[in-house]
C-alpha positions as CSV (number, residue, x, y, z in Angstrom):
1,X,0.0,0.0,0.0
2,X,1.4,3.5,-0.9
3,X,0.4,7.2,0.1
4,X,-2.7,8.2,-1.8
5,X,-2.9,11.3,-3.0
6,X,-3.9,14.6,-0.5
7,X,-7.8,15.7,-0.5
8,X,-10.4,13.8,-1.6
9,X,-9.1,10.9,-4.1
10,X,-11.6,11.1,-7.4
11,X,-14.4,8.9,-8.2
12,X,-13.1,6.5,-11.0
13,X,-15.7,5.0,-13.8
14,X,-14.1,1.9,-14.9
15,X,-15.6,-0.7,-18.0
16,X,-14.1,-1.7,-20.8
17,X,-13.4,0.3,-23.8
18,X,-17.4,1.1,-26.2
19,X,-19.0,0.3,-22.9
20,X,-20.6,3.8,-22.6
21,X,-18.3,5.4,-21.0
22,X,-18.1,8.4,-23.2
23,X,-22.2,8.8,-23.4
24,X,-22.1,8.6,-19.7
25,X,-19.4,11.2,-18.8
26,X,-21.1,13.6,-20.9
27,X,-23.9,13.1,-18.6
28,X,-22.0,13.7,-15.8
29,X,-20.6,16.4,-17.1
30,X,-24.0,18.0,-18.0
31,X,-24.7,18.1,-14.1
32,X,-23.3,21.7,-12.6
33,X,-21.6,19.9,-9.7
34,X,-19.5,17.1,-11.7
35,X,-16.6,17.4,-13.5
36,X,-14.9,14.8,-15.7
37,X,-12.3,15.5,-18.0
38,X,-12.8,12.0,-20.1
39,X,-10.5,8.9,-20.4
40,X,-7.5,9.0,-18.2
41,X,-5.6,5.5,-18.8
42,X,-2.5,7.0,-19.3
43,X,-2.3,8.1,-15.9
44,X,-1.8,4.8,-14.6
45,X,-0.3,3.1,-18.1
46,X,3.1,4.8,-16.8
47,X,2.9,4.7,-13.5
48,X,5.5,1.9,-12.6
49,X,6.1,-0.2,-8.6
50,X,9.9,1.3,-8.0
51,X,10.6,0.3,-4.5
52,X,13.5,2.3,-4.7
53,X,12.2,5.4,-5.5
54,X,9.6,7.8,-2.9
55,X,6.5,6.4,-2.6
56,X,7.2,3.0,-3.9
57,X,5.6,4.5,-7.7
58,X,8.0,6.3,-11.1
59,X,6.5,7.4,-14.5
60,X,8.3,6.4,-17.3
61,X,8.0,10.0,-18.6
62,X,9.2,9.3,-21.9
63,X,6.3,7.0,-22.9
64,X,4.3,9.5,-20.8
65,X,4.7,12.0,-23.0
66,X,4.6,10.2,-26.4
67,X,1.4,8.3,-25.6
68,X,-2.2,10.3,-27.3
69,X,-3.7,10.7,-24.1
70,X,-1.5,12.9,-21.9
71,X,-0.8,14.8,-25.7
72,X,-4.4,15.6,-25.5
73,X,-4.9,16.1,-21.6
74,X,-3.5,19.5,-21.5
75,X,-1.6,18.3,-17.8
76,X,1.8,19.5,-17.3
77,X,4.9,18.5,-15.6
78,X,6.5,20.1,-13.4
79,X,9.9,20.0,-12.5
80,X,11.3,17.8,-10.0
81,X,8.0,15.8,-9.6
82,X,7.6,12.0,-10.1
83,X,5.6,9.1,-8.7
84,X,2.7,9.6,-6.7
85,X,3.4,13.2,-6.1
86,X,3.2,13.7,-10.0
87,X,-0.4,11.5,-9.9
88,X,-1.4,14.0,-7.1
89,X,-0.5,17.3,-9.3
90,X,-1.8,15.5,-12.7
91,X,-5.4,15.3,-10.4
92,X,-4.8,18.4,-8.7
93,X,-4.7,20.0,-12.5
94,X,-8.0,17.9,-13.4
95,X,-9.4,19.4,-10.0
96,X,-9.3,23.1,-10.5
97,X,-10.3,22.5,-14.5
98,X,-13.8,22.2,-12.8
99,X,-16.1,22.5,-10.1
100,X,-17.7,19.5,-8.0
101,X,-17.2,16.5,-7.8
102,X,-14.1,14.7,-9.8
103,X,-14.5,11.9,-11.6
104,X,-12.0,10.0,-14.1
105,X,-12.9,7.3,-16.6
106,X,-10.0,4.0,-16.6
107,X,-10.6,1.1,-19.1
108,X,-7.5,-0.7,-17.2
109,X,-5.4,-0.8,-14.3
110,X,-8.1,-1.6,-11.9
111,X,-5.7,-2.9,-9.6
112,X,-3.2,-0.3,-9.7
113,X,-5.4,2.3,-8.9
114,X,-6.6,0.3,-6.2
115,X,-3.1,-0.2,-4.3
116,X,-2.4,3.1,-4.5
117,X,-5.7,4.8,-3.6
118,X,-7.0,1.8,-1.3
119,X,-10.2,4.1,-0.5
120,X,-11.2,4.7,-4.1
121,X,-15.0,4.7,-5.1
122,X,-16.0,3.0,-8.2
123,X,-18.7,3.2,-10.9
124,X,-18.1,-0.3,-12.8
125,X,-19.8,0.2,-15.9
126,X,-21.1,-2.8,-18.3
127,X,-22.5,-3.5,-21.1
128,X,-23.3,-6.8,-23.0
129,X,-20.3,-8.0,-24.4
130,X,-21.8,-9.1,-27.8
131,X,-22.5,-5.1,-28.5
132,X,-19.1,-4.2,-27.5
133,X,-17.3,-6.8,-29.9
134,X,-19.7,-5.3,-32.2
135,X,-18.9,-1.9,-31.7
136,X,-14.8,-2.5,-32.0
137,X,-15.1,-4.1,-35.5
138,X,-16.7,-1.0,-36.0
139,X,-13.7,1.2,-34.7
140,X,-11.4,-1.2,-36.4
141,X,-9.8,-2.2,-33.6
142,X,-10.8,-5.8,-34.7
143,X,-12.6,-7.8,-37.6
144,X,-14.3,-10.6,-36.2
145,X,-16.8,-10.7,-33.2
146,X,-14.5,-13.7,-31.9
147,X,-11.7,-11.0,-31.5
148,X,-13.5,-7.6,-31.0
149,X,-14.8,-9.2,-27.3
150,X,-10.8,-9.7,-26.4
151,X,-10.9,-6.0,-25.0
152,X,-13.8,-6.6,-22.8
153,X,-12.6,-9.9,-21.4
154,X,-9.6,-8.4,-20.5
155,X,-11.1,-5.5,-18.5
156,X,-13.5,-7.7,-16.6
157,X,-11.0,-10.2,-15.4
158,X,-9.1,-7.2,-14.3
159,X,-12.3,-6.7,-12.6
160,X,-12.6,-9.6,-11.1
161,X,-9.0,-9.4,-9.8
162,X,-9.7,-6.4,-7.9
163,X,-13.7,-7.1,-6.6
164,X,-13.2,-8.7,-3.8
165,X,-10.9,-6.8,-2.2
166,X,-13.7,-3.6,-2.4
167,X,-16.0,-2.9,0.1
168,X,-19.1,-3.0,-1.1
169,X,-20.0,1.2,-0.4
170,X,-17.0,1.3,-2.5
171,X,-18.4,0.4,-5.7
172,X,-21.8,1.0,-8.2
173,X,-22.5,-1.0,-10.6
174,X,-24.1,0.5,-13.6
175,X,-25.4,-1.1,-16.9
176,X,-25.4,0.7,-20.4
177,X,-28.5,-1.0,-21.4
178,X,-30.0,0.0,-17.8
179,X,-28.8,3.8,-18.4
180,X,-30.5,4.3,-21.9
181,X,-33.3,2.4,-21.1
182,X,-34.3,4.1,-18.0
183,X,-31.8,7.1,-18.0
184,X,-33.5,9.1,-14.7
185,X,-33.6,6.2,-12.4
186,X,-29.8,5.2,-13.4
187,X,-29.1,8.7,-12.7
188,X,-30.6,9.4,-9.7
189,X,-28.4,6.3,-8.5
190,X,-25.4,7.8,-9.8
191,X,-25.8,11.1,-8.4
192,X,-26.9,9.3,-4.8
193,X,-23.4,7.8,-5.0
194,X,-21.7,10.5,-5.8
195,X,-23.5,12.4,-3.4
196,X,-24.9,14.8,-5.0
197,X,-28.6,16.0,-6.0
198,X,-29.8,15.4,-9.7
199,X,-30.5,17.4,-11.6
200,X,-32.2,17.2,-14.9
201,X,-29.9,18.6,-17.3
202,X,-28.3,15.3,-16.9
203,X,-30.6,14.1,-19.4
204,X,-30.5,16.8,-22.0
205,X,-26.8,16.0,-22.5
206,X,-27.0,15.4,-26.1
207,X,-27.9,19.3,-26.9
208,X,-24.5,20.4,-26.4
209,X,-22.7,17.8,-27.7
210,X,-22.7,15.4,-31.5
211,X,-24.5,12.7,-29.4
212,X,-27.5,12.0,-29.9
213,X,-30.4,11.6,-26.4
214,X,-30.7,8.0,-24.9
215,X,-31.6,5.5,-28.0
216,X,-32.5,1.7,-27.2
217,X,-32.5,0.6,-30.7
218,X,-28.7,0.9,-29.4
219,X,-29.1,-2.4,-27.0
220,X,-28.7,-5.7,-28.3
221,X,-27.2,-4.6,-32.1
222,X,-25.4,-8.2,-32.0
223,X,-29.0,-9.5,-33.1
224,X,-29.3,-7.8,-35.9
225,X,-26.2,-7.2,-37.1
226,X,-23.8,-10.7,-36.4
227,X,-24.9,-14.1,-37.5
228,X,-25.9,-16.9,-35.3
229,X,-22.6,-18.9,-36.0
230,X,-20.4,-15.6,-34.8
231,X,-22.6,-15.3,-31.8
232,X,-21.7,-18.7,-31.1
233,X,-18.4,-18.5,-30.9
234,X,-18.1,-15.5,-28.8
235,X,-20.5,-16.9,-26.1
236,X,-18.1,-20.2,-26.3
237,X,-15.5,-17.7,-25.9
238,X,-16.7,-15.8,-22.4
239,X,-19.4,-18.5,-21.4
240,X,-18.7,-17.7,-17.3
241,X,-18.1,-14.1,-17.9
242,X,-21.2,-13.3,-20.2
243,X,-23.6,-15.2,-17.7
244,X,-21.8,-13.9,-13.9
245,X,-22.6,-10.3,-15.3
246,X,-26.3,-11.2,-16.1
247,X,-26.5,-11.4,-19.5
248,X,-28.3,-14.9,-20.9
249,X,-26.3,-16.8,-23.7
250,X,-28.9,-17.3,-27.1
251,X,-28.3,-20.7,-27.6
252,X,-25.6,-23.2,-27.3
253,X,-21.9,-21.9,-27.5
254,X,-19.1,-22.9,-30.1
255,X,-15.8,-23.8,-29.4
256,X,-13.5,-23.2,-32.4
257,X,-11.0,-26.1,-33.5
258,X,-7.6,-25.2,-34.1
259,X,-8.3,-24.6,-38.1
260,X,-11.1,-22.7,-37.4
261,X,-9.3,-20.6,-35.0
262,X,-6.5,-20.2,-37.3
263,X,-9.1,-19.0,-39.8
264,X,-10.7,-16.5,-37.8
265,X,-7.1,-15.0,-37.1
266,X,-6.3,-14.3,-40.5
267,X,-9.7,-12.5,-41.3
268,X,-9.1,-10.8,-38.4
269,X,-5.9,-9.1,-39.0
270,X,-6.8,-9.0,-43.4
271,X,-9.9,-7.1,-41.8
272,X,-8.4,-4.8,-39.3
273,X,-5.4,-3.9,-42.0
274,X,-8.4,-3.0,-45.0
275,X,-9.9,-0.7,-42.4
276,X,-6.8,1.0,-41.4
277,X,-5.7,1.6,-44.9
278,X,-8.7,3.2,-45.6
279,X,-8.2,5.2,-42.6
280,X,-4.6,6.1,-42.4
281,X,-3.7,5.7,-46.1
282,X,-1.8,2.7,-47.8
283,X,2.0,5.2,-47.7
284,X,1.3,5.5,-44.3
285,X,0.3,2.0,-43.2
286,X,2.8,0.3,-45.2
287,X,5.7,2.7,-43.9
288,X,4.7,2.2,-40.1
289,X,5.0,-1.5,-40.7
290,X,8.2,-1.4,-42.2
291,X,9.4,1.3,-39.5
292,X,8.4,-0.9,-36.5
293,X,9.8,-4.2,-38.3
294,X,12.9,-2.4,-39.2
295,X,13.5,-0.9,-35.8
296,X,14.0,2.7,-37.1
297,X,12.5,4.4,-33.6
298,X,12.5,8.0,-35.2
299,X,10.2,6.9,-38.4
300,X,7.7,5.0,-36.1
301,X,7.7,7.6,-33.9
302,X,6.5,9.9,-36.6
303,X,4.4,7.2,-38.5
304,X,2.7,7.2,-34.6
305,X,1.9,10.7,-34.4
306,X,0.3,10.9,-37.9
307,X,-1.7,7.8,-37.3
308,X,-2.7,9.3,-33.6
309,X,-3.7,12.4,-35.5
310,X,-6.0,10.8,-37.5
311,X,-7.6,8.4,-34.9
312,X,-8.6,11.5,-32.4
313,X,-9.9,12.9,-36.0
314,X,-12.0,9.6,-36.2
315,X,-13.3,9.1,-32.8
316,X,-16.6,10.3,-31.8
């Protein structure tokens, strides 16, 4: 256990990456006493155990200050800082950004942020994994179901890693397909944990911002848009997981053989490499590749910040 940060340690909303985390913090941020500056994984990405340093904790500031999250954050550093006294500044920065009540969204490090803020509230966000596999082919971070629910396997295992060892005051448990279905109940439970009143603005969100207002036809888009088969094999693929979070399997799961899993690799990569070069452009895609394989660090580096620009110019 280290030495949390001084004052009142943030409220972290943690799910895996197209869970609803974005939709959500712009309701949070719609409520005059919250204040969330968005995702915030690369505070804890490069935040590193160093038992010889103070406080146990070390940045590796160099891959701090390459990665697209702390480019875009705004935060500086200032000299002579490191460790958890950096964390507390970075948060301290986020703090006077806004009034209220902080809160950070994570996608990962569950556990890190745990050890060193052993206090730490928690809004553990989920959604059905079948949508979020959907919705990564659809970012091109994948190109098969199978695949796309890697991402949120990963995060709820860190999850489950960390659970128990939460009290249970310390932690709310929130569903996507709760929040747009019945947005002001799910809010007034939010707002109860983070104690603070609602209020209704919460809920008109979406007329400051490119999103649109609370939409179920978003729940359950693995029905309509994946085949049976695909289906399948993803609810082969996180059986315990899908069912332990409350969500009912549609039939019998798949398990892939080794041919078909070889298979399903190779459309996912052929898939995930059209997408990108539609995306970043063949010059560039091909000359990253040949950068990274090459090991010429000052070409990938600026392959990296080209493709970075264009991924921020891509996400919603």
């Amino acid at each position: 256990m280290t030495d949390a940060p001084s004052g009142d340690a943030p409220v972290f909303v943690f799910g895996a990456l197209r869970s609803g985390t974005t939709v959500f913090r712009l309701m949070l941020n719609a409520h005059p006493a919250l204040n969330n500056p968005g995702e915030v994984d690369f505070l804890f990405d490069h935040l590193l155990l160093d038992p010889d340093q103070p406080g146990g904790w070390r940045y590796d500031l160099a891959a701090l200050c390459e990665s697209r999250g702390f480019l875009a954050s705004g935060l500086s550093i200032p000299a002579g800082l490191d460790g958890i006294a950096l964390l507390q500044d970075f948060i301290g920065q986020y703090r006077r950004r806004g009034d209220g009540v902080l809160t950070l969204n994570i996608h990962r490090n569950i556990g890190r942020v745990h050890e060193i803020l052993p206090a730490v509230r928690i809004i553990h966000m989920l959604r059905d994994p079948r949508d979020v596999a959907r919705s990564s082919i659809g970012m091109g971070w994948a190109g098969t179901l199978y695949h796309g629910v890697d991402q949120w396997m990963n995060t709820e295992r860190e999850w489950e890693a960390t659970a128990d060892r939460l009290q249970p005051d310390q932690v709310l448990h929130l569903r996507y397909e709760d929040l747009i279905d019945n947005a002001p109940r799910e809010l007034h439970r939010v707002c109860e944990f983070l104690g603070v009143a609602f209020e209704d603005s919460m809920l008109h969100y979406h007329e400051k911002t490119t999103y649109s207002p609370p939409d179920p036809a978003l729940i359950e888009q693995w029905k309509r848009k994946s085949t049976p088969r695909e289906v399948a094999l993803v609810e082969g693929k996180v059986s315990t997981l899908l069912q332990s979070r409350g969500y009912s399997p549609s039939g019998d799961p798949v398990y892939p053989g080794s041919v078909e899993r070889l298979g399903l690799r190779m459309v996912n990569r052929l898939r995930i490499w059209r997408k990108a070069i539609r995306r970043y452009g063949l010059p560039l895609f091909v000359t990253d590749k040949l950068a990274r394989r090459l090991g010429l660090a000052a070409l990938h580096g600026r392959c990296q910040r080209r493709i970075r620009d264009r991924d921020a110019a891509a996400l919603k």
